[in-house]
N, C-alpha and C positions, 0 to 999 in steps of 0.2 A: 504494500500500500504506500503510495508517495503522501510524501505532506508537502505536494506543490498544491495550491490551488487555481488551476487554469482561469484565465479571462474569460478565453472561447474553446467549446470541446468541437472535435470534428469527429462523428461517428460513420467512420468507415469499415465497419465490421462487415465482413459477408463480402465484398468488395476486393476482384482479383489486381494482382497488379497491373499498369500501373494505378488502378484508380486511388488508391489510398494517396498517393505521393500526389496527384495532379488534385483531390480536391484539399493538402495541406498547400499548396504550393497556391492553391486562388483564395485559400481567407489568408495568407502570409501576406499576399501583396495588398491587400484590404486594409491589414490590421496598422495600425499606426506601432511605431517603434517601442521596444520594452514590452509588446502584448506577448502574454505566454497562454500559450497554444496547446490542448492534448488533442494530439490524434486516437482514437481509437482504432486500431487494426485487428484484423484477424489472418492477415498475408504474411508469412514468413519475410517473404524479400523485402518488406519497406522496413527489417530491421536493418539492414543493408543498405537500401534504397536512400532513404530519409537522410543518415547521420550522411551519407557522402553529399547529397543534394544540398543539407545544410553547410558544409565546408567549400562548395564551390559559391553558393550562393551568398555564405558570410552571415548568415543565422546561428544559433546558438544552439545546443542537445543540451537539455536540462538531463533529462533522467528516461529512461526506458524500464519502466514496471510491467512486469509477466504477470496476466492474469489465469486464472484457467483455461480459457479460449481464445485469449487475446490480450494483445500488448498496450500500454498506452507510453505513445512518445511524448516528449513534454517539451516543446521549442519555446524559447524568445526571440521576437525580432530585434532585430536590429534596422537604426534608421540607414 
């Protein structure tokens, strides 16, 4: 269990790749600067996916917590 508490959640559960990364990738560009973000996943790859998108992009990986079916990534933008 994270003790982040998200701004905005993105529940992309049930969602193959890429969709989990393309609908974190359209509230990122939405959200104003310092918003933190959890995505919900249930795709293995956007544990993958996500943290590299975030390094090229210049966003932040707070934390990634395993749930029994699904992951939640925890981003902050950056401006």
């Amino acid at each position: 269990m994270s003790t982040l508490t998200p701004d905005v959640t993105v529940d992309s559960r049930g969602a193959g790749c890429p969709g989990p990364l393309m609908d974190l990738i359209g509230k990122v560009k939405k959200a104003d600067p310092g918003t933190v973000i959890e995505l919900q996943t249930s795709d293995t790859g956007s544990k993958d996916d996500v943290p590299e998108w975030l390094d090229k992009a210049g966003h932040e990986l707070l934390e990634i917590v395993e749930h029994d079916d699904y992951w939640s990534i925890y981003v902050r933008t950056t401006g």
